[in-house]
BARO-81020 format. One line per field, with one value per residue: residue in three letters; x, y, z of N, C-alpha, C in turn. Coordinates in pm, 1 decimal, decimal comma. Layout:
N
type: (ALA	...)
n.X: (X	...)
n.Y: (Y	...)
n.Z: (Z	...)
ca.X: (X	...)
ca.Y: (Y	...)
ca.Z: (Z	...)
c.X: (X	...)
c.Y: (Y	...)
c.Z: (Z	...)
//
This chain:
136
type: (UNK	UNK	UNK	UNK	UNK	UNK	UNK	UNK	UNK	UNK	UNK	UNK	UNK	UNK	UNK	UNK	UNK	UNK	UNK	UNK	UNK	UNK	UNK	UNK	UNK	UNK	UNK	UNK	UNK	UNK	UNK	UNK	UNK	UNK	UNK	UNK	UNK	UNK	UNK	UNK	UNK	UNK	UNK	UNK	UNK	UNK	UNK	UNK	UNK	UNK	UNK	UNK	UNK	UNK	UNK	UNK	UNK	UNK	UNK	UNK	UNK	UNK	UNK	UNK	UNK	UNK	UNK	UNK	UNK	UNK	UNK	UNK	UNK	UNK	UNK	UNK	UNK	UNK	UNK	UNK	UNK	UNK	UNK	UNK	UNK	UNK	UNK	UNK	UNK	UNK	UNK	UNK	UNK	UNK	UNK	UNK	UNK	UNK	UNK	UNK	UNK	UNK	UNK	UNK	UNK	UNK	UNK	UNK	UNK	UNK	UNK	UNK	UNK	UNK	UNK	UNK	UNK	UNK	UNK	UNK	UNK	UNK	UNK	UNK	UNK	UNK	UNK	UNK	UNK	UNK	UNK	UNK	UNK	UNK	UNK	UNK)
n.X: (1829,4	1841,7	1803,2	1902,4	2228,6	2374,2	2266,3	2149,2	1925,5	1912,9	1741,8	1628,1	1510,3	1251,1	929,1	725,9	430,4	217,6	-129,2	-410,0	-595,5	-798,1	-1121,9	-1215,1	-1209,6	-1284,3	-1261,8	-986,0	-905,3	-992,5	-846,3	-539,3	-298,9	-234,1	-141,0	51,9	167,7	389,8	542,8	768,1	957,2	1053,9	1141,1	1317,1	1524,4	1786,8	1782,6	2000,1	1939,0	1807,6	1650,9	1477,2	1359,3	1240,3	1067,8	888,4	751,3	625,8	300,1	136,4	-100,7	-0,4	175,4	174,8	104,9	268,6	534,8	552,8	586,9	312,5	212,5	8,9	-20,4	-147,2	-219,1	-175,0	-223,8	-8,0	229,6	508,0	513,4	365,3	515,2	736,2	583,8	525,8	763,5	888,4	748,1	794,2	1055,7	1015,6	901,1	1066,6	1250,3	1109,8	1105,9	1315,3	1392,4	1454,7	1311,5	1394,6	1576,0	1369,5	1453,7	1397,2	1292,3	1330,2	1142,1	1232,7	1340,5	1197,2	1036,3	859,5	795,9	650,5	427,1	366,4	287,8	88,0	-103,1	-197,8	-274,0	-494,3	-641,7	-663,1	-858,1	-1058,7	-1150,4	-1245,8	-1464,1	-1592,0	-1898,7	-1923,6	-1827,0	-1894,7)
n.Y: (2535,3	2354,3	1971,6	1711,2	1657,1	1563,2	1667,0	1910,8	2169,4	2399,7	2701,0	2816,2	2611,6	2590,0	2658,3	2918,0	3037,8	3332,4	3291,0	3399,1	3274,4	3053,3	2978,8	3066,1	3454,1	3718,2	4027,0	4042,9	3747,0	3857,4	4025,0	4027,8	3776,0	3581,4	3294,9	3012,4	2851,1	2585,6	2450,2	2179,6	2022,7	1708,0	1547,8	1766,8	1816,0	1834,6	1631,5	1342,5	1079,2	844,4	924,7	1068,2	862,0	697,7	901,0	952,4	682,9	712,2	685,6	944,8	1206,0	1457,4	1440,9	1465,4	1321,3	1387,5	1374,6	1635,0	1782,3	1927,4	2180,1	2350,4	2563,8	2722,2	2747,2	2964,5	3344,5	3474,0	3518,5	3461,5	3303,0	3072,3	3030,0	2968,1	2667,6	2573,8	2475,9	2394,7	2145,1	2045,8	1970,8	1736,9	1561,5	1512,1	1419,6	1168,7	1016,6	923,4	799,5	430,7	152,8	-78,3	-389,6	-711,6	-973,2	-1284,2	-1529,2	-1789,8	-1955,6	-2054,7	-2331,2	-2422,7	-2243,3	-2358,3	-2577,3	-2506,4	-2397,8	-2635,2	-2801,6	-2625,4	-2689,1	-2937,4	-2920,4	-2793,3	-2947,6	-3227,5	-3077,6	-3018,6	-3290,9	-3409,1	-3211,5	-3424,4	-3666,5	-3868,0	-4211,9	-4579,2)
n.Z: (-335,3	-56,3	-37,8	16,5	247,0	39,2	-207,5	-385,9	-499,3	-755,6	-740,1	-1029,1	-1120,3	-1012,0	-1072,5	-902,2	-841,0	-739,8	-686,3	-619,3	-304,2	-216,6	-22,0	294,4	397,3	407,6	243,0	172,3	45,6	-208,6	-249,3	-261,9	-380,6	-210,9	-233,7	-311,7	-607,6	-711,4	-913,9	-1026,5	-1252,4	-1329,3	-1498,9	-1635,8	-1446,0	-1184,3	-1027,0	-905,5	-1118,3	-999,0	-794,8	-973,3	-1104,8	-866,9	-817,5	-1082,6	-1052,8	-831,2	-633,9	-676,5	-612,2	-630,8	-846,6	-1181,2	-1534,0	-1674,8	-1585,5	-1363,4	-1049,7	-862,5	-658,6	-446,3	-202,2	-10,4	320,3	490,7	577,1	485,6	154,8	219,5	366,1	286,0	72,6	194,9	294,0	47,7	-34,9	129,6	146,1	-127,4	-76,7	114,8	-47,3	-206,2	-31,8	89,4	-159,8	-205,6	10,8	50,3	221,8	471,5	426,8	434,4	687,5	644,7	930,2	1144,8	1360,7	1671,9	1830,3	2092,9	2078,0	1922,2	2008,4	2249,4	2102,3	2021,1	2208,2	2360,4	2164,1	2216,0	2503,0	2476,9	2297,6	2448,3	2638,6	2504,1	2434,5	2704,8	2720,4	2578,7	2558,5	2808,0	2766,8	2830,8)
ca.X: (1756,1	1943,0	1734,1	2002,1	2353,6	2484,0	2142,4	2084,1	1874,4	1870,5	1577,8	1556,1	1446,0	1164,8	830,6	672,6	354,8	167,7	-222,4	-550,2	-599,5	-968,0	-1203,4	-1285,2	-1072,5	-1322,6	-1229,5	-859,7	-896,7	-1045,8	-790,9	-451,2	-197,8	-104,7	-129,4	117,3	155,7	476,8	603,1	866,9	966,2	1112,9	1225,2	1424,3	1569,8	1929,8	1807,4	2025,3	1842,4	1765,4	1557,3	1373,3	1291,7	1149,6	971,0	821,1	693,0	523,9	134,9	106,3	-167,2	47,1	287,8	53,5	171,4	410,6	664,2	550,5	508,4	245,1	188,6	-49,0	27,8	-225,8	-244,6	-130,0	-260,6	101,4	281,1	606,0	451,4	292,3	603,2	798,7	532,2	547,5	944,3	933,1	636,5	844,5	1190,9	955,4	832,2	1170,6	1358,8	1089,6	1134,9	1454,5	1386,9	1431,9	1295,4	1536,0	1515,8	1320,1	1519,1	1342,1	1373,8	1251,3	1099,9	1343,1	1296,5	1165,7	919,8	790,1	761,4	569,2	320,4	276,4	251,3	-32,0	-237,3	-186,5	-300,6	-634,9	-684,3	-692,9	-923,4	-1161,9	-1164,5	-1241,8	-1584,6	-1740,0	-1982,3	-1832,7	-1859,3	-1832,8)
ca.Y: (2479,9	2197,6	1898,1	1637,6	1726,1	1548,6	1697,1	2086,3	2186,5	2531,5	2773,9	2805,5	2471,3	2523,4	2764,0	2961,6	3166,9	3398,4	3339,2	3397,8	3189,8	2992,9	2972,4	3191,1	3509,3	3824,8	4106,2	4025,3	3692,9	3862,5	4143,4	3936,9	3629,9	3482,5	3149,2	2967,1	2781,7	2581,5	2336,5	2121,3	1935,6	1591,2	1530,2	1866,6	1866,8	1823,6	1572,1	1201,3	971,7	682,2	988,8	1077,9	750,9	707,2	1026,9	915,0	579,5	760,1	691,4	1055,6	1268,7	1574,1	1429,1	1430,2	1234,3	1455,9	1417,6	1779,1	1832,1	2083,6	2214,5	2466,2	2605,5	2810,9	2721,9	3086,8	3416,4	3540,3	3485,2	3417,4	3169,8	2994,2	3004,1	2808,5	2548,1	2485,4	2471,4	2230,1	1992,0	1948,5	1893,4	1661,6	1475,3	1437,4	1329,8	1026,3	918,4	904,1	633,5	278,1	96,0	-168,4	-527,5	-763,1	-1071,5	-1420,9	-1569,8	-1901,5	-1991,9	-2122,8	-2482,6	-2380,3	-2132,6	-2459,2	-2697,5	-2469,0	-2409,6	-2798,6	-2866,0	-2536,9	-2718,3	-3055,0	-2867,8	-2727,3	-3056,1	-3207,8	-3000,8	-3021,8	-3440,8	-3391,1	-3215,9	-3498,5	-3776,5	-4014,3	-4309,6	-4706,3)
ca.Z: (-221,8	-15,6	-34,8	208,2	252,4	-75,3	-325,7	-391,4	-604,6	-799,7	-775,7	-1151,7	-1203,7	-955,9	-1088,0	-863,4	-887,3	-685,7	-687,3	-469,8	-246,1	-183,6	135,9	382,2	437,3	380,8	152,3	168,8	-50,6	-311,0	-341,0	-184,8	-428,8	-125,6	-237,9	-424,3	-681,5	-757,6	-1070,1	-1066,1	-1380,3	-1291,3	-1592,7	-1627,0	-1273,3	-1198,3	-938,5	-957,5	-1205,2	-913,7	-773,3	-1097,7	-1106,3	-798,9	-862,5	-1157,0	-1035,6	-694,4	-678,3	-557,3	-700,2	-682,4	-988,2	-1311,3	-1603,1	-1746,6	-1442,4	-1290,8	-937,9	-844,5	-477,2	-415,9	-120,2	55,1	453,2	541,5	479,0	427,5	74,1	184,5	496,9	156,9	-24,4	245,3	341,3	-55,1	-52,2	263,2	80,6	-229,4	27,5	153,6	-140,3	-301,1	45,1	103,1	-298,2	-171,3	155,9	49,4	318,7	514,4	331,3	544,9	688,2	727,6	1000,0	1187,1	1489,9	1715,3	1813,0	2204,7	2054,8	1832,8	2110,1	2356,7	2029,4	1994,0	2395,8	2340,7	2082,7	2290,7	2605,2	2413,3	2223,8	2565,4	2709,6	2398,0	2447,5	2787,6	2727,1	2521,6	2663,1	2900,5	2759,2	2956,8)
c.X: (1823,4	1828,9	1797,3	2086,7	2416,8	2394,1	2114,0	2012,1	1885,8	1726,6	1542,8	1495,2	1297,5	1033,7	779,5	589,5	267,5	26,7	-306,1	-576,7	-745,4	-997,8	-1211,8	-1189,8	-1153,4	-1292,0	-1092,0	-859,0	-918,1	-947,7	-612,7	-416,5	-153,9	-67,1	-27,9	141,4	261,6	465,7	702,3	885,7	1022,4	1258,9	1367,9	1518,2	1685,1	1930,1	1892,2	1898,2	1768,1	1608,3	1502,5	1312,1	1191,4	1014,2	829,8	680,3	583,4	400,3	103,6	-21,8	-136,6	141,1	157,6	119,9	266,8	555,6	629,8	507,1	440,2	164,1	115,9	-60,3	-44,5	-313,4	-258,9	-195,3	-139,2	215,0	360,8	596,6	456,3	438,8	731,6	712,2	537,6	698,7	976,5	848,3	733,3	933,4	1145,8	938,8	953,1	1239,6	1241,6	1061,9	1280,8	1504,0	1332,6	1426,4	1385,0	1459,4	1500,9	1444,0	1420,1	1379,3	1276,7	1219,9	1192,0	1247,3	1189,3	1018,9	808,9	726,0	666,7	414,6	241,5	215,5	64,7	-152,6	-254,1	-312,1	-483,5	-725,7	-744,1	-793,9	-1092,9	-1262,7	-1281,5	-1451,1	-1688,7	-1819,7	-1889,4	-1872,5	-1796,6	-1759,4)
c.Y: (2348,9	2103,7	1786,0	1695,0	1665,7	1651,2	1850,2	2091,6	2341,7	2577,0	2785,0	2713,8	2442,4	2668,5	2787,5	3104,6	3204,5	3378,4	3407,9	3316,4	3123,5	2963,2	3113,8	3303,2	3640,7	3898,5	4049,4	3920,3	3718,1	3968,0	4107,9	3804,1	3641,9	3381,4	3137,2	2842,7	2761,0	2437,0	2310,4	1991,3	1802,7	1560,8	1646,0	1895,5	1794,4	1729,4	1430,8	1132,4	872,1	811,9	1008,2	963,4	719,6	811,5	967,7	763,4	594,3	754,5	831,8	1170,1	1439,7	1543,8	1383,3	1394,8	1269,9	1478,5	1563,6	1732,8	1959,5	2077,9	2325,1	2475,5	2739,0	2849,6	2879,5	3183,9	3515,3	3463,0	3417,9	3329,0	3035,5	2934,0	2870,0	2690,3	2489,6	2441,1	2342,8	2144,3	1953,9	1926,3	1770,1	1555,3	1445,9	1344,7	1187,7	961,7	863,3	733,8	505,9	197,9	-54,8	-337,4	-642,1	-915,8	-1189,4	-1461,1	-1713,0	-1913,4	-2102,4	-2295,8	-2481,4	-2325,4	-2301,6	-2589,5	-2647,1	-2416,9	-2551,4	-2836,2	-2722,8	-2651,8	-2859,4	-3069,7	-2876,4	-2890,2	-3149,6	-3189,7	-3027,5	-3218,7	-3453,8	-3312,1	-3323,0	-3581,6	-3876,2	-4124,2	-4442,5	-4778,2)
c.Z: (-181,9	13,1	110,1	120,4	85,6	-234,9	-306,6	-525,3	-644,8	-814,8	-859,4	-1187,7	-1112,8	-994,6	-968,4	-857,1	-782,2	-726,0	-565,5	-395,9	-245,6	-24,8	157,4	403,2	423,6	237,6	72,3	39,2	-191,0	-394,8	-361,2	-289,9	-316,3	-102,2	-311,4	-450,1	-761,4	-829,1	-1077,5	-1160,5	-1309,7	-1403,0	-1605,7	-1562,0	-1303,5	-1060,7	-996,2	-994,2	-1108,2	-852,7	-843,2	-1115,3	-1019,8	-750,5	-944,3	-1143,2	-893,2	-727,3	-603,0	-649,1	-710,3	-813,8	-1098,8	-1389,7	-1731,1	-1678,6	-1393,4	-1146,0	-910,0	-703,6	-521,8	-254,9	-33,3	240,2	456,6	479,5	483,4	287,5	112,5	294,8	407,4	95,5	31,3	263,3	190,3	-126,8	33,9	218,8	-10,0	-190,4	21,9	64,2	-203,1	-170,1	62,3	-25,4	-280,5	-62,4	63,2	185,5	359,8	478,9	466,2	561,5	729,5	783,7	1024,8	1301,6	1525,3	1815,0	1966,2	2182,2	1988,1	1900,1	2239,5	2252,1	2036,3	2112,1	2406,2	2325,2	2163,6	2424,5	2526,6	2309,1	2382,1	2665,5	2645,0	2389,3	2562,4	2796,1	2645,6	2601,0	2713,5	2829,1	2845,4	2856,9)
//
């Protein structure tokens, strides 16, 4: 399975099982695995380490605390519908362990921006004087 262009992963390293699905669906749900239900190890996986890592450290409540991911996968009432939407979730879940977000730069308020703040509060100070009692 190609995860991005440099990361593939092999299908052996990824379980997938055929159940029943849950909800509404008539007869069909009761007689019908067209859900599924896939397991990927973290630990086991032949993904780069920086990714296992960031795997591991995800607050996601599909990774339980043995490194497994587990998708259940039951939108569809066709198996192999199921089987991709749980192929494209765990794509999914490994390519944004993947996004390090872009490192912020500080910056400063330029000297213009700082002088039309002070002339502001000047303005409003000002203004605020201006309603008290007249005094002689």
């Amino acid at each position: 399975m190609q995860i991005t262009r440099d990361i593939d992963l092999p299908e052996s390293e990824i379980e997938l099982h055929a159940i029943r699905a849950q909800g509404a669906g008539g007869q069909n749900v009761n007689k019908v695995s067209s859900a599924i239900h896939l397991r990927f190890d973290i630990n086991a996986s032949s993904l780069p380490e920086e990714y296992k890592e960031k795997l591991r450290t995800l607050a996601d409540r599909r990774i339980s605390s043995e490194a497994v991911i587990i998708i259940k996968a039951q939108r569809f009432r066709s198996q192999e519908k199921n089987r991709e939407d749980a192929l494209d979730r765990l794509r999914a879940l490994i390519i944004s362990a993947g996004y390090s977000p872009k490192k912020r730069m500080p910056t400063k308020p330029t000297r213009s921006s700082k002088k039309k703040r002070l002339e502001g509060k000047a303005r409003r100070g000002e203004l605020k004087t201006l309603r008290g009692k007249i005094g002689e």
